[in-house]
N, C-alpha and C positions, 0 to 999 in steps of 0.2 A: 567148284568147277573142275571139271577132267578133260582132259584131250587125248585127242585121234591125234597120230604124229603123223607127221607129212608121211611116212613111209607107209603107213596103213592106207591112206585116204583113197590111192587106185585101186587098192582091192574089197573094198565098203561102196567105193562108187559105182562099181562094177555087181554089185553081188548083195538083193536084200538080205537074203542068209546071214551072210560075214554079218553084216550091220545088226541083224537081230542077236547074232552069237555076241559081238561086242557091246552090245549094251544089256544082256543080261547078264555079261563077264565082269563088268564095269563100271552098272549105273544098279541094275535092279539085284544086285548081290549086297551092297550097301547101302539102299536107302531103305525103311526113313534112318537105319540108326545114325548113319554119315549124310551131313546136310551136302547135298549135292544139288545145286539150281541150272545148272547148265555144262552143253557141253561145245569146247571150241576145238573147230573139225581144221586140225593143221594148226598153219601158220602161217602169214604171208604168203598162200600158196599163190596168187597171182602172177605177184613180183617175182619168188624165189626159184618157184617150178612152175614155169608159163603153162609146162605140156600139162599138168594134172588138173589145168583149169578147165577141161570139158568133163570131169568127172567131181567136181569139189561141190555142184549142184545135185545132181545125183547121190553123193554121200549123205547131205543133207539131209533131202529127201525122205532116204530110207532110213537111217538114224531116225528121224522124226516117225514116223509110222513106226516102228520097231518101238518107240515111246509108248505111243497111242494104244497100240496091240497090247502092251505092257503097263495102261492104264495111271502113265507115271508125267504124262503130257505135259498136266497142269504144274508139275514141279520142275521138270526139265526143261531148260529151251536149249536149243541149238544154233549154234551163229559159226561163225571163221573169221578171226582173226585178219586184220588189214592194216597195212604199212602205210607213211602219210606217202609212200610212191606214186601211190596207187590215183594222187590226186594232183591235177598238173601244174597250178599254183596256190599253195593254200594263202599268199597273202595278195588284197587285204581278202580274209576270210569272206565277205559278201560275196566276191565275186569266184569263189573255188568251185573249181566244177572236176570230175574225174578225169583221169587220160580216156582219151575217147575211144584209145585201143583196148579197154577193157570194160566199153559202156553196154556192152549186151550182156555181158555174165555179169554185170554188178546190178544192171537192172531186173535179173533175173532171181538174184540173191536178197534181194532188196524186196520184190515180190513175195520170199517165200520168209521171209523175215517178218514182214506186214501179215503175211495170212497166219503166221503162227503167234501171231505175237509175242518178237522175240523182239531181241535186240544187234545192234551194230558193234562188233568188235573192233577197235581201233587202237593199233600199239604205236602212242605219241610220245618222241623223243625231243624235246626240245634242244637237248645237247647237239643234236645232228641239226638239226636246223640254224643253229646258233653257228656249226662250224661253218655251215655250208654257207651263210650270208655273208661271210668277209668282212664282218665287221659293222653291217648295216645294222644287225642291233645289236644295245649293251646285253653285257654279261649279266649285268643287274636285271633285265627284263627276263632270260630264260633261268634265272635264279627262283624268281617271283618275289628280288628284291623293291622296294619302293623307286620310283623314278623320279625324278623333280620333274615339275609339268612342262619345261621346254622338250623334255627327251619322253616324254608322254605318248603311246601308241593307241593313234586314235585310225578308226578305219572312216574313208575320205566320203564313203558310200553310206553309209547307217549313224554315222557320228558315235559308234560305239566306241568306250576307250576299253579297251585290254591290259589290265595292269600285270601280264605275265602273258608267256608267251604256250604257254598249254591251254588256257582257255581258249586263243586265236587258233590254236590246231582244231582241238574238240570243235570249236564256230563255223572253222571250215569243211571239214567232215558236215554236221551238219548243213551245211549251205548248197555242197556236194551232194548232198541226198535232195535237200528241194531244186536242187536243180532239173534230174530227174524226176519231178509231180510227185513226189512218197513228201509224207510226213509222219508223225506221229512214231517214229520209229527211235528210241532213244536209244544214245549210245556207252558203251562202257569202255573205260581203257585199260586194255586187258595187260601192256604193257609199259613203264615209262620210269626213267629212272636218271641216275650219271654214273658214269665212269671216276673211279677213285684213284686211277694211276693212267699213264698211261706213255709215245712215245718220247722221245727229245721235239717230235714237230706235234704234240698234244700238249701246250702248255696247262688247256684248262680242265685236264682231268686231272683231277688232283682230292685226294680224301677230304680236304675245306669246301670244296664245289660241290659235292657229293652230299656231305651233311647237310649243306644248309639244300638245297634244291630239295629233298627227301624229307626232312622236317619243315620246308616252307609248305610243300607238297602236302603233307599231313592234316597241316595245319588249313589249308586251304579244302581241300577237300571235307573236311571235320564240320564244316560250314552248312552241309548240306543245300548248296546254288548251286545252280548251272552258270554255264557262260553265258556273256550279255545276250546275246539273241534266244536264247531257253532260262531263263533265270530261274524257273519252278522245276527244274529238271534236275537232281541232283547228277555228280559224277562218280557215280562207283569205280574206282583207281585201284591197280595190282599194282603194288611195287614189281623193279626190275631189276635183282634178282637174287635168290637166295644163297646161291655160294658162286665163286668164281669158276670160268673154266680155264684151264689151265691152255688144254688144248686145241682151244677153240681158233681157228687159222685168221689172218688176217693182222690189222693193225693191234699194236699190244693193247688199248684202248677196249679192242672188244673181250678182252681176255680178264676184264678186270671191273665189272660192274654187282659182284655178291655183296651184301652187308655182312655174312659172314664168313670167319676163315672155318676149316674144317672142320675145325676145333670148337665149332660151336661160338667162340668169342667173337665179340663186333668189330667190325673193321675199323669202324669210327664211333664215335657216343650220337646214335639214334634213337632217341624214344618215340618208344610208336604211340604216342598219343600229341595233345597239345598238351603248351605248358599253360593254358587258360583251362576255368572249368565252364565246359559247353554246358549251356541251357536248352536241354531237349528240346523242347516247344518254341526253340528261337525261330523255326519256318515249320511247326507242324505240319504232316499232310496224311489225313486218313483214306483208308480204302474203304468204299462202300456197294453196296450191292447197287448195280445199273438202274436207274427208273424205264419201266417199261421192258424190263428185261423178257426172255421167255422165260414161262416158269421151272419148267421141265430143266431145262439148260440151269437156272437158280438152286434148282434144287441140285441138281447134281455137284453145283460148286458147293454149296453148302456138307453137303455128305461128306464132299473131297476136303472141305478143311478141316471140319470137325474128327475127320477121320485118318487118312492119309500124312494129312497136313500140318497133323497136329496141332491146330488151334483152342484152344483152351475154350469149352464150350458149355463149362459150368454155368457159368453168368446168362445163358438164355435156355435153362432147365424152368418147368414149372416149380412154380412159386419164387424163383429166386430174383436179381434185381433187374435183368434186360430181359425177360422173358415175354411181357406186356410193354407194346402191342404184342400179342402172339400172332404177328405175320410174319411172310416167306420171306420179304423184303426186309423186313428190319433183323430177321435172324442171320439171315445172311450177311448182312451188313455188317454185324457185330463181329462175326466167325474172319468174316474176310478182312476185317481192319486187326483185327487178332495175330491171325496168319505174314501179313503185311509187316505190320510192324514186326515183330520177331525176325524175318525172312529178310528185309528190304535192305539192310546193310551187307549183305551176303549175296546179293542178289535175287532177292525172292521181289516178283513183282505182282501187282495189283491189276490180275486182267478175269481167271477164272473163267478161260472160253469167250470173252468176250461181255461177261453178263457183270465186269466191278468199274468203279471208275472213282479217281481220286481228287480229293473237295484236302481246303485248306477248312473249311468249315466246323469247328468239331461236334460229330451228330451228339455225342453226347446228350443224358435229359433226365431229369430226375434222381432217384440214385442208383442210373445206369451209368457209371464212367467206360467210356471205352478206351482201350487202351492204348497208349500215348495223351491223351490227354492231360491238358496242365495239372489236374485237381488227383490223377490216379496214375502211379506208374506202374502197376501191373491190371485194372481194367474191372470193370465188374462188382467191384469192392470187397467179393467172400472169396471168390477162389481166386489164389495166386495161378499165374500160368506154370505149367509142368517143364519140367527142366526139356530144353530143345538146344543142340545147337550149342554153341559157346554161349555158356550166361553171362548176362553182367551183371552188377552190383543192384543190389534193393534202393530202392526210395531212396533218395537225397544223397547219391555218390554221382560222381562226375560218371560223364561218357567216355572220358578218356580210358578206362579199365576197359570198356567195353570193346574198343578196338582194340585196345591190347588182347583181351582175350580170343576175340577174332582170328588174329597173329598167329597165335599158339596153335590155334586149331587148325591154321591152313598150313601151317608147318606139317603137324601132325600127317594132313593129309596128304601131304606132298610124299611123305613117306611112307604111307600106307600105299598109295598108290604108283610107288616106284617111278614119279614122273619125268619127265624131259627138262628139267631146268633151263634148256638153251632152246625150247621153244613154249614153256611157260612160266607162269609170272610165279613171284618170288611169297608175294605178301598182298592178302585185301586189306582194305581200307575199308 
């Protein structure tokens, strides 16, 4: 992921030029070698720069066509970033709906989000919400410590229990969009973290609150669920945030939420993995090519992942072992559950125009394994996929490396692309 910092975004919203200059400056200078799936335009611009909210749709816009003209659509989407502000009571999440004073630009966002199939940026702070309730919930809930069932956060409406309190943001947020008639729009938290220090009236930022919230965090997200109301929805999570600012104005709290000091060393003992070894296939979910799709359209995702996309497209060559059926629909299917999985932890998603759609089902058949499949970890059975991206480990290593390697790579890229640390995220998950 790359961002538009808030200081660009009025002269991109103003100007398709700029937007096409910045994304061939940005996006189409480094792909495919640098895995880039999306781009977030700002940041909390809603809440933070009310004025630039008639132009944050328009930036969109032309960023997105700047994509499209640049043939890179299918790999980039585009979203913006949003504050739980933006939403005017996220508890109980059933009933969260937006502040109404920003229901025309959200629903217009929401709109161009659905036709692109993109996704919803949403930077959720549990710790903020945790100060700001006085005490109405434990510490232990916005930890994603266990709760005894008298102190159990159950919503009064859905009888959904919440056993941590970022799911109930994420539930709200989504609740928040169907309140608005959109569905189908998932969301990613592009930002979300603790505070490891903070002032004399900050009791609970403290480097022990910080650890365990960020590895329960890991840990939870590692699971591949959604929260109760999306349970088949994974949450792709950024930590929050890579180094401290020193300068950053306001309470010493916000000055002090990096895992690292300068020096590269860890603020506290975080490992970005679980200390469990995940069982890939504990909620498999493959991408396959749409039934009834158009062909045209099929065919063109098919080119773009075999091609572009880098999906490993040995396995449905003549003569080898997913090649029969030799049709559109099942080639596709192979290429795009290829593509998928490699991309899905990073953000690569399962749509290709419109023509993929994702089954827990595994097409898998004969000795075609597709990959993710229980029986085959790289798919197909003769060709390994081609290095993409952060690799993980071969057959029978934990998934834990894999995020770690992840880490590394979004480190990497943070620095390659000289980013804004104090308006984006630190580490994917």
């Amino acid at each position: 992921m790359v961002s538009v910092t808030n200081e660009e975004v009025k002269t991109i919203g103003e100007s398709p030029s700029a937007a096409a200059d910045w994304i061939n400056k940005n996006v189409a200078a480094y792909v495919p070698t640098t895995n880039i799936t999306a781009i977030a335009v700002g940041s909390e611009v809603l809440t933070s720069l009310p004025n630039a909210s008639a132009v944050i749709l328009p930036a969109m816009n032309y960023l997105n066509k700047a994509l499209v003209a640049s043939n890179l659509n299918y790999l980039v989407k585009v979203s913006t970033p949003h504050s739980m502000d933006i939403i005017s009571r996220p508890f109980p999440p059933s009933t969260a709906t937006f502040n109404a004073t920003w229901n025309s630009t959200i629903y217009q966002i929401l709109q161009f989000l659905k036709n692109t199939n993109s996704f919803y940026m949403l930077n959720a702070y549990p710790y903020y919400e945790y100060v700001k309730s006085n005490g109405i919930f434990p510490l232990e809930y916005a930890l994603f410590k266990p709760l005894p069932s008298v102190k159990q956060i159950v919503d009064p409406n859905t009888l959904f229990h919440y056993s941590s309190m970022f799911d109930a943001l994420v539930d709200a947020a989504y609740n928040s969009i169907a309140a608005l008639n959109f569905s189908g729009i998932p969301i990613v938290v592009t930002e979300t973290g603790w505070p490891w220090s903070g002032g004399a009236n900050e009791p609970d930022a403290t480097a022990e609150n910080a650890e365990t919230y960020n590895k329960n965090l890991i840990r939870r997200v590692a699971n591949d669920s959604g929260p109760p109301s999306q349970p088949a929805i994974p949450i792709n999570t950024y930590i929050y945030e890579l180094f401290n600012e020193d300068n950053r104005a306001g309470p010493e709290s916000g000055r002090n939420w990096g895992v690292l000091f300068t020096n590269g060393t860890a603020v506290y003992d975080i490992k970005l993995s679980t200390s469990e070894s995940l069982d890939a296939n504990s909620s498999a979910v493959f991408c396959i090519a749409r039934p009834g799709a158009d062909e045209t359209s099929l065919q063109d995702g098919l080119n773009w992942a075999c091609g572009q996309g880098q999906a490993n497209c040995g396995p449905i060559q003549q003569g080898q072992p997913c090649y029969i059926p030799n049709t559109l629909q099942n080639h596709a299917s192979y290429a795009y559950n290829d593509y998928y999985q490699k991309m899905r932890s990073s953000g690569g998603t399962c749509d290709f125009g419109g023509t993929a759609t994702t089954t827990a089902v595994d097409p898998s058949y004969g000795s075609c394994r597709f990959t993710g499949s229980l029986n085959s970890s790289t798919g197909g059975g003769l060709f390994p996929p081609p290095a993409f991206g952060p690799v993980g480990p071969s057959s029978g290593s934990s998934q834990n490396l894999v995020h770690l390697g992840i880490v590394f790579a979004l480190f990497a890229a943070l620095i390659l692309f000289g980013m804004d640390v104090e308006h984006f995220v630190a580490l994917k998950l």
